[in-house]
KOLVEX-726939 format. One record per residue (C-alpha): residue number from 1; residue in one letter; chain; x, y, z. Coordinates in Angstrom, 1 decimal. Example, Ala and Ser with C-alpha at 12.3 -4.5 7.8 and 13.67 -1.06 7.14 Angstrom:
num residu chaine px py pz
1 A A 12.3 -4.5 7.8
2 S A 13.7 -1.1 7.1
//
This chain:
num residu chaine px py pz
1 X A 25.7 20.3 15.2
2 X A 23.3 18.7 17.3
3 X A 20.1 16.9 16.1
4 X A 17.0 15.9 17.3
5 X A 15.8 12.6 17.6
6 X A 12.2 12.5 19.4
7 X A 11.1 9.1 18.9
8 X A 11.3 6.0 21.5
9 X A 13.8 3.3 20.9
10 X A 11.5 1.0 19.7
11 X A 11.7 3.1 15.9
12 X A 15.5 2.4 16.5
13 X A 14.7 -1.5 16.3
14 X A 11.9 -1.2 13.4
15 X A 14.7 1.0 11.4
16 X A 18.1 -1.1 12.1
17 X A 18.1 -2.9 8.6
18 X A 18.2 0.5 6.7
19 X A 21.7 1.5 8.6
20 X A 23.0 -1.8 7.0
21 X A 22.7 0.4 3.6
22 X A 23.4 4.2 1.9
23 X A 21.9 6.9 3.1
24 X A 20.2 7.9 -0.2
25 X A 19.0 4.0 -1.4
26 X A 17.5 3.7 2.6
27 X A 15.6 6.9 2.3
28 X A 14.2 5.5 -1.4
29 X A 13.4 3.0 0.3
30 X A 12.0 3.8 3.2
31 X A 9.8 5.5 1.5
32 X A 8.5 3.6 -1.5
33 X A 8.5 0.6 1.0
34 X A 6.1 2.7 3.2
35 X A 3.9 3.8 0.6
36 X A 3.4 0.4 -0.9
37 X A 2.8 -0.8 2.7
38 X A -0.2 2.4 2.7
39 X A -1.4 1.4 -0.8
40 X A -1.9 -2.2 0.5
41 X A -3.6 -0.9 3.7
42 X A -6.3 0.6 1.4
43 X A -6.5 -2.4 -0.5
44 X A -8.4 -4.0 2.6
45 X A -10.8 -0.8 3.1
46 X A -11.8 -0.5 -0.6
47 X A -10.6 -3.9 -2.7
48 X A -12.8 -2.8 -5.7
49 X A -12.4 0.4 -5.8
50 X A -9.6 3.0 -7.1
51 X A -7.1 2.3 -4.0
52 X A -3.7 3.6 -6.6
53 X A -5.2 7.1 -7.5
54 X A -5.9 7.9 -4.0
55 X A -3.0 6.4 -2.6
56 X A -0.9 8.9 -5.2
57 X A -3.1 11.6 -4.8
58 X A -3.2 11.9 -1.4
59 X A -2.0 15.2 -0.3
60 X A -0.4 14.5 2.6
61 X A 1.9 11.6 1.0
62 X A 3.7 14.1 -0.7
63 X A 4.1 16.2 2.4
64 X A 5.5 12.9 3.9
65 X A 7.8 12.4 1.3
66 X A 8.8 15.6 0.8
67 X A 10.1 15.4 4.5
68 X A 11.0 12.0 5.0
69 X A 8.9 11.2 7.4
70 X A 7.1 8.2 8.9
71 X A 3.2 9.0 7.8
72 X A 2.4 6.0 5.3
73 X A 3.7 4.0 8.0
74 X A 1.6 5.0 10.5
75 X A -1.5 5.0 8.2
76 X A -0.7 1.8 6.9
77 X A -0.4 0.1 10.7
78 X A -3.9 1.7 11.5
79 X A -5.6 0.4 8.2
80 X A -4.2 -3.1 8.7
81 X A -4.6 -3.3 12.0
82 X A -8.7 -2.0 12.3
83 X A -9.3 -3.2 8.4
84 X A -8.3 -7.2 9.7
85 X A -9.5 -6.4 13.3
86 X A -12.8 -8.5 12.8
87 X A -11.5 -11.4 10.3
88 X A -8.2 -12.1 11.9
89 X A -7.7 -10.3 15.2
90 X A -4.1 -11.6 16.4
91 X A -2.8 -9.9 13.3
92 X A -4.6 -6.9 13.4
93 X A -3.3 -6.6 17.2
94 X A -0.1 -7.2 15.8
95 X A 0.0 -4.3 13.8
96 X A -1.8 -2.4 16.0
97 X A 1.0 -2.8 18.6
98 X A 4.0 -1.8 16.5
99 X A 2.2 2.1 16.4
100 X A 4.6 1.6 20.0
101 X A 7.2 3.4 17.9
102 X A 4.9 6.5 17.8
103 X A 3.1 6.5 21.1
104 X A 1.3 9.9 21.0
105 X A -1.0 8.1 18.3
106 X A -2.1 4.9 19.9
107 X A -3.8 6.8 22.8
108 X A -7.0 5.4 22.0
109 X A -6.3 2.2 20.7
110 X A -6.6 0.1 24.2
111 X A -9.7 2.5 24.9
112 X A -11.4 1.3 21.2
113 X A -10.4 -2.7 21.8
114 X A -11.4 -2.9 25.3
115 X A -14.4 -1.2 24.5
116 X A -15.3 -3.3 21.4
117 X A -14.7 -6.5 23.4
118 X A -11.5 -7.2 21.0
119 X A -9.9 -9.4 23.4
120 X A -7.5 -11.3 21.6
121 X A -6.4 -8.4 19.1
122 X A -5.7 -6.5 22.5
123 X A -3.8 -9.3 24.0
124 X A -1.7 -9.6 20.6
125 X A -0.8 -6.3 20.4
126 X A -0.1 -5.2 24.5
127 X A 2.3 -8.5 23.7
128 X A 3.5 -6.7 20.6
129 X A 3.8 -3.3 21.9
130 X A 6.1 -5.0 25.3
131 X A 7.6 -7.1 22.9
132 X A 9.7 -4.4 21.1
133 X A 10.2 -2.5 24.3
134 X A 12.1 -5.0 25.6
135 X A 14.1 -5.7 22.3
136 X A 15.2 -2.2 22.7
137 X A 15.9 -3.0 26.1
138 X A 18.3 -5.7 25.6
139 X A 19.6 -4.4 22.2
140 X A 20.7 -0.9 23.6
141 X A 20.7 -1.2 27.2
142 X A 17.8 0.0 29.7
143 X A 19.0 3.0 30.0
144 X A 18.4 4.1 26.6
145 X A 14.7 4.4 27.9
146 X A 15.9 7.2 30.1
147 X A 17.8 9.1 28.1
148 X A 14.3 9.2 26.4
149 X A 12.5 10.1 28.6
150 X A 14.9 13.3 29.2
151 X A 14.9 14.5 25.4
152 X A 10.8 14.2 25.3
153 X A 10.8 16.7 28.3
154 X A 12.9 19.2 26.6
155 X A 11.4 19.0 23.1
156 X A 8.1 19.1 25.1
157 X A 9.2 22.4 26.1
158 X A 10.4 23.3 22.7
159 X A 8.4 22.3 20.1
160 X A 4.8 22.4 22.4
161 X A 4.9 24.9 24.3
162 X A 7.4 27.1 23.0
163 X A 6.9 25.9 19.2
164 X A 9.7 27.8 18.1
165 X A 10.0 27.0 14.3
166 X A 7.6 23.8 13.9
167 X A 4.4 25.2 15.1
168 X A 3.0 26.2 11.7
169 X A 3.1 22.8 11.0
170 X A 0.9 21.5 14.3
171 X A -2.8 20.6 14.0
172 X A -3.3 20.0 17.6
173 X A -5.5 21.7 19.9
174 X A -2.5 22.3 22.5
175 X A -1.1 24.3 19.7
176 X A -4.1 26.2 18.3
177 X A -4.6 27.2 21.9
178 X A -1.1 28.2 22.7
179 X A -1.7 30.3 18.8
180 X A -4.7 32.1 20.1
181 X A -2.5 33.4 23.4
182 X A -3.2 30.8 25.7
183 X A -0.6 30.1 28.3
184 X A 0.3 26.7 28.8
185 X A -1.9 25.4 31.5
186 X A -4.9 26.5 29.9
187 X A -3.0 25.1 26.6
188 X A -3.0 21.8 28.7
189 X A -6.5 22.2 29.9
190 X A -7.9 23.1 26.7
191 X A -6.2 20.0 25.0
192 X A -7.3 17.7 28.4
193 X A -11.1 19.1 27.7
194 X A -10.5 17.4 23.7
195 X A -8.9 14.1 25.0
196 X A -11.5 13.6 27.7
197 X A -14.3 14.1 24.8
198 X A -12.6 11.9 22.2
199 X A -12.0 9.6 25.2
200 X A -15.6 8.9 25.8
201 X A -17.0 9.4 22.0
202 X A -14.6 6.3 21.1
203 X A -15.5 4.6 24.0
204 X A -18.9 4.9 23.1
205 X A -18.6 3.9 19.5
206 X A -16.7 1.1 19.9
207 X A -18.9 -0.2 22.7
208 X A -21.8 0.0 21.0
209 X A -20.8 -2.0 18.3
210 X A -21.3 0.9 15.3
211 X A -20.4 0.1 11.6
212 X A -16.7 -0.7 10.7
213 X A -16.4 2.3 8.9
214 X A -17.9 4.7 11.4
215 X A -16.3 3.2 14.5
216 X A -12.8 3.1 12.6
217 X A -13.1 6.6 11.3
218 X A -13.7 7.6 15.3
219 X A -10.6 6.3 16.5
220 X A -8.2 8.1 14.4
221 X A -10.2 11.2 14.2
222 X A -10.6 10.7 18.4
223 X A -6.9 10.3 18.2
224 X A -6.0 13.6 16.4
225 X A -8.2 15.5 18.8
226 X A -6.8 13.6 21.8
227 X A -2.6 13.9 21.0
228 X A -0.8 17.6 21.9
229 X A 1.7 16.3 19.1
230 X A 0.3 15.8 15.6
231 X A 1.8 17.0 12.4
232 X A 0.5 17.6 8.9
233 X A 2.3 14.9 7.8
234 X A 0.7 12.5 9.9
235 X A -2.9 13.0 8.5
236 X A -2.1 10.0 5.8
237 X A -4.4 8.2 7.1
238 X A -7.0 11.0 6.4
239 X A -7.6 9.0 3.5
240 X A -8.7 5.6 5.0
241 X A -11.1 8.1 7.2
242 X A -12.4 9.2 3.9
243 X A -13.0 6.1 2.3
244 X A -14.9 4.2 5.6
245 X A -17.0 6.8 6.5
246 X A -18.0 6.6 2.4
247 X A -18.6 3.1 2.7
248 X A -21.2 3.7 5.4
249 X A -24.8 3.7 5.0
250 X A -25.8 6.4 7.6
251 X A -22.8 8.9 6.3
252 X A -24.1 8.1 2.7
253 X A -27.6 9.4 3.7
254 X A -26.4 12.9 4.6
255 X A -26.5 15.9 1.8
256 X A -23.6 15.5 -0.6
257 X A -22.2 18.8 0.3
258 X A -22.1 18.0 4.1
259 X A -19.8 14.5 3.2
260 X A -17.8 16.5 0.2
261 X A -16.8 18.9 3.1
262 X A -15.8 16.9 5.5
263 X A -13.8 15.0 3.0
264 X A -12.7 17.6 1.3
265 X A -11.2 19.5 4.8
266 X A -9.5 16.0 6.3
267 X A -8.2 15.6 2.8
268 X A -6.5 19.6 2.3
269 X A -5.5 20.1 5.8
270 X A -1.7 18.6 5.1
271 X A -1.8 21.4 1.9
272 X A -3.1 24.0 4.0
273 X A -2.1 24.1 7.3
274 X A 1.2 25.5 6.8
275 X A 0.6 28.5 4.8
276 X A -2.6 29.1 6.5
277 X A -0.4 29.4 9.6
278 X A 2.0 31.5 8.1
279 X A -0.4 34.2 6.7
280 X A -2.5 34.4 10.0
281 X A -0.2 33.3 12.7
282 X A -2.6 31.1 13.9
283 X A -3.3 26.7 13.9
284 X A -6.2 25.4 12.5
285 X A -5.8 21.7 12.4
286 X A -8.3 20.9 14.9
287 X A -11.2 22.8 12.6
288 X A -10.5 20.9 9.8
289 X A -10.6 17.4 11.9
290 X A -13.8 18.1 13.9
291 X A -16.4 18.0 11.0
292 X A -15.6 14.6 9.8
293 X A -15.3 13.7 13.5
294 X A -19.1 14.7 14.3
295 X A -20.0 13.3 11.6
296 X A -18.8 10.0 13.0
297 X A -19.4 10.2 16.0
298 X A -23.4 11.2 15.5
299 X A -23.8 8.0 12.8
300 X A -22.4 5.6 15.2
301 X A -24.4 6.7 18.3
302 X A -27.5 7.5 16.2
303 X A -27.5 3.8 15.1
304 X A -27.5 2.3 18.2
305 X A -30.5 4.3 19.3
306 X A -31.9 3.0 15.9
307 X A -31.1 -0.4 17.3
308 X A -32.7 0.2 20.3
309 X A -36.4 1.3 19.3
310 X A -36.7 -1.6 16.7
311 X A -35.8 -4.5 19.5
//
């Protein structure tokens, strides 16, 4: 019976220690460990506020859990790594590097640092990031990278493109496309079209020096617009969108039911993507991500323009 494994050999290093125990003890703790490590990365984005009933409550925790997967990591990387970006920047880089094991979802993360001027966090974590790559290197031999390389391209062409028993569980736009009956170069071109937009919206943010919360919120929302591969499982981090877009002052000017919306649909989607899916036949990740998106995107740029008529 064959199996599956679609992640680079850098996860292989990260993951080592749990092979020197039982299966069922390294699950439980894979887990719990990487929920604690998520609890702790909302810690840094709201310290006073009610960080352990939204890190139990959030929906897409228990979609993790339920399928042992990797998403409090991942959330927990991206909240340490932009929540200690501005007070200790070698760290945050640090963190921001190990996201290595998950590629797909650091698209944007040289594009945000470069663009914010983050020199040394980008330094810290292009080190990190080449760091564990050549661990894995040494550890398992270089041509572990190749065999990689060769089981990406065919679940490329089995979970994308063909999607053959995962795609009700995609959010991307590749996938919504491919649902709706495109073919797979206009699949490609419609998801292009998304990751060219986020490209330059995050560029743009980050450039222009927006609020933490704003310019934060537009990386991993960019992110989710920008990556063919994104699961429900993934959208952890929804939460630590939630809660820095609710610390900012522009987003906290707009009608309650506008910011209750876009909370509310980052917050579901993990819920409701899969049976939405199954009922219509169709993906609508990318419907539920775009609101909160906007609304990011049009606080950050409309305070620089604020900026600019009061110099």
């Amino acid at each position: 019976m064959g199996y599956h494994y679609s992640y680079p050999p850098t996860l292989l290093v990260l993951t080592a220690p749990l092979a020197l125990i039982p299966y069922v003890p390294a699950l439980v703790l894979w887990l719990c460990a990487g929920w604690l490590a998520f609890y702790r990365a909302l810690r840094i984005a709201m310290p006073e506020g009610r960080t352990l009933l939204l890190a139990l409550a959030t929906p897409a925790v228990l979609i993790n859990a339920i399928a042992g997967q990797n998403g409090t990591w991942t959330a927990a990387l991206f909240g340490a790594g932009l929540g200690l970006l501005d007070r200790r920047p070698i760290l945050a880089g640090g963190f921001l590097g190990l996201l290595i094991y998950k590629p797909q979802l650091g698209l944007l993360i040289p594009v945000a640092l470069l663009a914010g001027r983050h020199w040394r966090a980008c330094a810290a974590a292009a080190a990190t990031s080449a760091g564990f790559i050549a661990i894995a290197a040494i550890w398992f031999g270089p041509e572990i990278f190749a065999d990689y390389l060769r089981q990406v391209t065919a679940l490329r062409h089995l979970i994308l493109e063909d999607g053959t028993g995962v795609w009700h569980r995609m959010l991307s736009v590749f996938v919504m496309a491919r649902r709706l009956g495109a073919d797979v170069p206009a699949a490609y071109a419609a998801q292009a079209i998304a990751a060219a937009v986020a490209f330059f919206a995050v560029a743009a943010v980050w450039y222009r020096d927006a609020s933490f919360g704003v310019r934060n919120a537009t990386l991993v929302l960019g992110t989710c617009l920008a990556t063919p591969y994104l699961q429900d499982y993934d959208l952890v981090f929804g939460a630590l969108v939630v809660v820095w877009l609710g610390q900012d002052h522009d987003v906290q000017r707009m009608p309650d039911w506008v910011r209750f919306l876009a909370s509310a649909s980052l917050l579901l989607l993990p819920l409701l993507a899969a049976p939405l899916a199954h009922l219509t036949g169709l993906v609508f990740g990318p419907l539920f991500i775009l609101p909160p998106f906007v609304i990011a995107l049009t606080c950050g740029l409309a305070k620089r323009q604020s900026a600019l008529l009061t110099a």
